[in-house]
N, C-alpha and C positions, 0 to 999 in steps of 0.2 A: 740553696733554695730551689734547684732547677729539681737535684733528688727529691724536695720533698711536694713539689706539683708531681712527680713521675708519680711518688707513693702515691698521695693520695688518689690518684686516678684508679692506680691499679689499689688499692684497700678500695675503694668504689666499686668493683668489681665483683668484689670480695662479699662487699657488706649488702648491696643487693638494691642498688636505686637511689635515687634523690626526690624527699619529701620537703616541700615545699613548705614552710608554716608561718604564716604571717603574723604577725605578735598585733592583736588585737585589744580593747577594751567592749568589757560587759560585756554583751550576748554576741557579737559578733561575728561572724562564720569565720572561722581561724582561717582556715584554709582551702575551702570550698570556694573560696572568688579568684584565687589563682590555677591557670593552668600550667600542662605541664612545659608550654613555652612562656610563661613567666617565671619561672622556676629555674629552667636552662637558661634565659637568661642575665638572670642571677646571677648564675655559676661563672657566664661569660664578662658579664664587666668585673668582677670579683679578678680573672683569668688578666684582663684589659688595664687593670688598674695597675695591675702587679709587674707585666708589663711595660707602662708607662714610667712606673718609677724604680723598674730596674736601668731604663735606658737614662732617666737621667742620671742615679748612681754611677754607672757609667762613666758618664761625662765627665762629672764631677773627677770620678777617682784619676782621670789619665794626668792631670798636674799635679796630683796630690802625692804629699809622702808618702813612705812604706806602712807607717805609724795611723796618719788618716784612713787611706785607704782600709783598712783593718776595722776602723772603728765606723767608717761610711756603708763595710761589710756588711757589720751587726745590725745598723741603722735599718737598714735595708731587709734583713731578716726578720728581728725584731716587727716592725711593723707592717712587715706581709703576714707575719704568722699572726696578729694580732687581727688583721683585714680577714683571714681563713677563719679563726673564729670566731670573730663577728655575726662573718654568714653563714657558717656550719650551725652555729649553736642558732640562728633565724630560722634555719632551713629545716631541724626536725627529720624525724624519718629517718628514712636508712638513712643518708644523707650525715645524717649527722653524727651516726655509727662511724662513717669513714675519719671524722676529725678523731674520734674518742679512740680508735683503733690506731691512727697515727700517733695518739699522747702514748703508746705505751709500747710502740714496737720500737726496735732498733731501727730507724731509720739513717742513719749517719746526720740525727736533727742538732743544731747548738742548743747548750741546754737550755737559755732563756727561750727558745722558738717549742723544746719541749717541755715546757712547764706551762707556757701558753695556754698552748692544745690540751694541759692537763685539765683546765677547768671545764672541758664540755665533759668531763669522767662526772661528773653529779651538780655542773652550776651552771647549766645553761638557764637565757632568759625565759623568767616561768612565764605561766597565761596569767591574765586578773584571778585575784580569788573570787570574786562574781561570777568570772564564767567557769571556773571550775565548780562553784557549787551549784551551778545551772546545771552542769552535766549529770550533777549526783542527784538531783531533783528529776531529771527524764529517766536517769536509770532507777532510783531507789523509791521515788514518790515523796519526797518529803526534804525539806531544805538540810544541809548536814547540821546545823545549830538543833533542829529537833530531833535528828536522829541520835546525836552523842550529845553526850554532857559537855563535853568542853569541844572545841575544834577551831583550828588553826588555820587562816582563811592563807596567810603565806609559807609557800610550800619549802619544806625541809630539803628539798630536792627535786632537778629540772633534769633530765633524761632526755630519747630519742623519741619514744611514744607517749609518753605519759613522765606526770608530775606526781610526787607523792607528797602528802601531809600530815600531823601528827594531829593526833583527835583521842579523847579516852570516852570509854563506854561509859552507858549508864550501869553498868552492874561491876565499875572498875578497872577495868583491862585496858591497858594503854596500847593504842594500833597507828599502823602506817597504813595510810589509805591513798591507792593508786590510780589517780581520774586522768582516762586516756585526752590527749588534745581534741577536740572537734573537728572532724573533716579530716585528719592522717591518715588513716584508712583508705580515702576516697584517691587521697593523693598519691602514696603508697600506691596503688595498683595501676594508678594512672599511669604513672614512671613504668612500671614493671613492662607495661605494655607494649612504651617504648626502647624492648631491649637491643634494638640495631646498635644504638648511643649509645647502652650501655655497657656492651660488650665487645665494643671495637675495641679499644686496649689491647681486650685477651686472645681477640682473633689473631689480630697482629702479631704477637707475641709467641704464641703456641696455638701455628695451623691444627693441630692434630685434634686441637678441642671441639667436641660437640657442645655448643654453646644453648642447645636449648634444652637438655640435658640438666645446665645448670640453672638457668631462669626456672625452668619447672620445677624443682630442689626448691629454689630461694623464695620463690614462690607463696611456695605451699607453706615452708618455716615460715618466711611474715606472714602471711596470711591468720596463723595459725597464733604468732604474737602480738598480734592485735586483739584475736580475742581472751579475753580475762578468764572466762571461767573454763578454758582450757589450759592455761596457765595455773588457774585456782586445781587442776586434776592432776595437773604435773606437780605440781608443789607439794600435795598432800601425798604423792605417791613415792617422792623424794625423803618427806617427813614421815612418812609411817616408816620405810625401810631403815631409817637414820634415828628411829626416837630412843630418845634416851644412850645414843652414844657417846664415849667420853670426849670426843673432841669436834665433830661433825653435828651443826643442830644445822634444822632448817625451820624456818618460823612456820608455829600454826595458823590457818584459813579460820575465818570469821565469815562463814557462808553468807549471816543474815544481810552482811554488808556488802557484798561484792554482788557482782554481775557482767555482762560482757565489755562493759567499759569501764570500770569500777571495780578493784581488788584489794579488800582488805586485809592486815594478816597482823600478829601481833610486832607490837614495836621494839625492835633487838637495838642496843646503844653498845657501842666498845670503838675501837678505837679505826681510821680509816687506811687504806693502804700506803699515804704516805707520810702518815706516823710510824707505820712497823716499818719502813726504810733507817728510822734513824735508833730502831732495837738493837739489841746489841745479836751479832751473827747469829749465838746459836738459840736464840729466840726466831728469828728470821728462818736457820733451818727449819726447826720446827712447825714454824705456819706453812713452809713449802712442802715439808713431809704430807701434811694432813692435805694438803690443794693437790698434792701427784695421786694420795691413794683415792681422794674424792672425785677427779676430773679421772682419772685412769681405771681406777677400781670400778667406779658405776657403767662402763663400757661393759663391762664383762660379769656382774654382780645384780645389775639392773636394766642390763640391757638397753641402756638410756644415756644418751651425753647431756649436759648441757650446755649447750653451745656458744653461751654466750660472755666469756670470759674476760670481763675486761674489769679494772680493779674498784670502779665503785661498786658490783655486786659480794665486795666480803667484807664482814664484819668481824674482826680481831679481838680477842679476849684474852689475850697472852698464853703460853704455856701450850701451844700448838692448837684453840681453839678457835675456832671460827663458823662463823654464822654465814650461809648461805643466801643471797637473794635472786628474784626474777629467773622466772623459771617457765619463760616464754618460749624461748629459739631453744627447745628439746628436740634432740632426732630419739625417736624409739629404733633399735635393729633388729631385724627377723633374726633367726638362729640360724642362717643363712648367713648373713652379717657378721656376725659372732665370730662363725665359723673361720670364714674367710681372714678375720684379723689375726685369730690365731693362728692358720696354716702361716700366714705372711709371718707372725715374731717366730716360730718354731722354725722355719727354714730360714729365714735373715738371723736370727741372733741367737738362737738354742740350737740347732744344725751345721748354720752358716751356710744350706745348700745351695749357690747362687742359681743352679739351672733347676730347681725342683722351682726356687723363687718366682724365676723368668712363668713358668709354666703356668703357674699360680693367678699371675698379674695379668700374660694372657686370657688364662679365660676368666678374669675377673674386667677386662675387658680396659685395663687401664692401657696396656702396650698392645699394639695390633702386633697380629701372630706375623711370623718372617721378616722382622727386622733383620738387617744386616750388624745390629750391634751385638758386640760379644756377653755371652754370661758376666763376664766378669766387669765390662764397662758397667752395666745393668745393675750389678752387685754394688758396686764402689759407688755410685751415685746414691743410691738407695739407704745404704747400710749408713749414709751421714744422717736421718732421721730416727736412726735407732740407738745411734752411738751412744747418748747416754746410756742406755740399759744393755749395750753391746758386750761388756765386759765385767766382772766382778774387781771393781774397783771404784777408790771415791771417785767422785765427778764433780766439779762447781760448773756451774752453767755462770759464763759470764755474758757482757757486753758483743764480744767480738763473736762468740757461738752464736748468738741471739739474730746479728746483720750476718751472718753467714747461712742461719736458714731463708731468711729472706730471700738472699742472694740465690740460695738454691731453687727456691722456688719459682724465680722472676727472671733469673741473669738467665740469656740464652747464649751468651758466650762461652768460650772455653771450650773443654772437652766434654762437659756430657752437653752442652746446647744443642746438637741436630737430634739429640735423645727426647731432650723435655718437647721440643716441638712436633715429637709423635703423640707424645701420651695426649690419654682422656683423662677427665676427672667423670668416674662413675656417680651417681645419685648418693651412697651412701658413704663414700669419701668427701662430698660438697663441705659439710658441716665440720668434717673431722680436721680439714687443711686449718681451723681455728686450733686446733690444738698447737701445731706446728709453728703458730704468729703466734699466738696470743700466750698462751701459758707458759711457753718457752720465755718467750720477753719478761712474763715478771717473774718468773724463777732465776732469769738475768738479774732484774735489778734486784732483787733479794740476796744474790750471790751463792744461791740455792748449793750446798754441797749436802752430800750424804751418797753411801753406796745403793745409785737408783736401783743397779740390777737385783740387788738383795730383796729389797720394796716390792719390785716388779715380782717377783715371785712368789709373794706373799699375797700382791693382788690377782694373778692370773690362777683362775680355777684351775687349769690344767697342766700347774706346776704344784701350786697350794703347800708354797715349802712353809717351813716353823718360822716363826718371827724372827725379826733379824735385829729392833729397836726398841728400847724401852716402849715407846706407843704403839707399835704390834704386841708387843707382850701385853700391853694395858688393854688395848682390844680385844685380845684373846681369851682374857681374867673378865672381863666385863660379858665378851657374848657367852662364857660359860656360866656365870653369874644368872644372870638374867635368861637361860633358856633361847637366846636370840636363834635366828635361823644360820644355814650352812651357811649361809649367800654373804652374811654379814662379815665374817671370819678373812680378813685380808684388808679389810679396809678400815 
């Protein structure tokens, strides 16, 4: 349990602040009556409690069998992780990202402590439906019972920012409609402000970070996933590029109903991610096939990640389909951006050049120029983030790959730790380190196998090799079908 306060600290780091949100009734200011030292202190007796009844665990276990102890262990895990939920899923906001991010990384968690933390992935506690239709009434002018024909006052789903609910138009169309909490926003930046607390961890940890480098990054992404109808421009930008592909949907925008706090789209039903845990593998390949060419392929195809990959945003339909949601925390990359990833795969994994690499990183600004570490230290660290696509051969991402990128990322130990304690994280890296925690982890629990490097090649424009899988092949026949554009062919 000590690992998983260290994680959550550092996923805290990660996820970009602690939002405070007070579960209110009716009109209530959700979270406008707390500040952000009632919020920290939140977090501390939450710290205090756990605490407390680790030292009486303690106690207890020094006369206790081998057998009790054991099960005083679980006792003890068991209901801290239950106590972390509690308050993560109160607290909203980024804040409540770092629990949802913990349910799904390798953190070396027990599984009953990881199944816990599973339910802030889409069942945190929601607002009244009074005050979420309040909200839709400031944004939309009119109560949602008059706007739709039918609508659903308790929400389908509790999230970080916002709730969503099911509601059918008057002309038919059955939609999910997404009403941000009241006052998250206000709280959210409140935190940001104070990033001294938030980024001691990572000071500590890795001197070499420019840490407002990242606040400004994390910043401007919240900032930017608060508002809806910039979320409503990524989404449609997402679905125009994807429409009508055979395995990649993304739901259509319902303009007349959305607004900056309020995002309508239509409403996708299939199965959730930890249903497709218990498909059989090579159904499970295939949902990971379509999540590597869609999370990897839009980098380089649309110039756009999404960044926010944790597993209640996909919706499963078997046979390698899935439906994409929330489509807030987007980084857009210049061609500058672009550039830069490719020079890094062409010399790390299609070259192997370690010192063309070193150069690279240098003036990408990740490594200060004249380190004392060798090409080849630089090389060998490095080249563990590529390793799936390092070589033309199968790869299954397990368990133990999954806590070993973590490790890479966090552990300063060892032999490359006086390495990690130089590097920066540039601006346009902030967002992309979710690839590395996040999508890795569920291509873990999926047991993700398939020859990535083949994939990879398929989606990197500047290889743009022939398909390598029946669903390249099917891509291939679909975007000649349909006249689709160059950009679409790999994904």
């Amino acid at each position: 349990m000590k690992r998983l306060i260290r994680w959550l600290a550092i996923a805290g780091v990660i996820g970009g602040g602690a939002a405070w949100w007070q579960r209110q009734q009716a009109a209530d200011d959700i979270v406008g009556s707390m500040g952000s030292a009632g919020r920290n202190a939140t977090v501390a007796k939450m710290g205090a409690r756990t605490g407390g009844r680790w030292a009486v665990t303690q106690a207890r276990k020094t006369f206790a069998s081998a057998e009790r102890r054991e099960e005083l262990s679980a006792e003890f895990e068991m209901k801290t992780t239950e106590d972390v939920v509690a308050s993560l899923g109160n607290l909203k906001g980024a804040m409540m990202k770092v629990g949802q991010m913990a349910s799904y990384l390798d953190l070396g968690l027990p599984e009953n402590a990881r199944a816990t933390l599973a339910s802030l992935q889409s069942d945190a506690p929601p607002m009244s439906g009074e005050l979420a239709a309040s909200v839709i009434i400031d944004e939309l002018g009119a109560h949602p019972d008059e706007l739709f024909a039918e609508w659903d006052p308790a929400p389908i789903a509790s999230a970080s920012i916002g709730q969503v609910h099911r509601a059918l138009t008057h002309d038919g169309h059955a939609v999910a409609v997404k009403v941000q909490y009241p006052g998250v926003a206000e709280a959210i930046e409140s935190d940001l402000r104070t990033n001294d607390v938030l980024f001691s961890a990572l000071r500590v940890l890795f001197p070499g970070i420019d840490t407002s480098t990242i606040t400004e990054e994390l910043r401007e992404r919240l900032s930017e996933e608060l508002n809806y109808e910039l979320e409503a421009k990524n989404q449609r930008h997402f679905a125009a590029h994807f429409d009508g592909h055979p395995f990649i949907h993304v739901p259509h925008i319902f303009d007349e109903y959305s607004s900056r706090r309020v995002l309508t789209s239509e409403l996708v039903v299939g199965a959730n991610f930890t249903e497709v845990l218990e498909w059989s593998q090579e159904e499970r390949d295939l949902a990971s096939e379509t999540l590597f060419r869609f999370t990897f392929g839009s980098i380089y195809r649309l110039a756009a990640f999404n960044g926010d990959p944790h597993p209640g945003n996909y919706i499963f339909h078997g046979g390698g389909r899935i439906t994409f949601l929330d489509f807030g925390l987007v980084k857009h990359f210049s061609e500058a951006d672009t550039a830069l990833f490719e020079a890094l795969i062409t010399e790390m994994v299609i070259d192997q050049d370690f010192a063309s690499f070193r150069t690279t990183i240098e003036e990408a600004g990740l490594l200060p120029p004249g380190q004392r570490f060798s090409n080849e230290l630089i090389g060998d660290y490095f080249s563990f983030f590529y390793d799936f696509v390092q070589h033309d051969r199968v790869f299954t991402f397990d368990e133990d790959y999954s806590a070993a990128g973590v490790k890479a990322i966090f552990d300063t130990s060892g032999e490359h730790g006086e390495l990690k304690k130089v590097l920066d994280v540039p601006s346009s890296f902030v967002v992309l380190q979710r690839i590395n925690l996040g999508v890795i982890a569920l291509f873990a629990q999926l047991g993700a196998t398939g020859n990535w490097r083949k994939v990879a090649e398929e989606v990197w424009p500047f290889v743009d090799a022939e398909p390598s899988t029946e669903m390249g092949r099917t891509i291939e026949r679909w975007g000649r079908a349909s006249g689709a554009r160059a950009s679409y062919e790999g994904l």
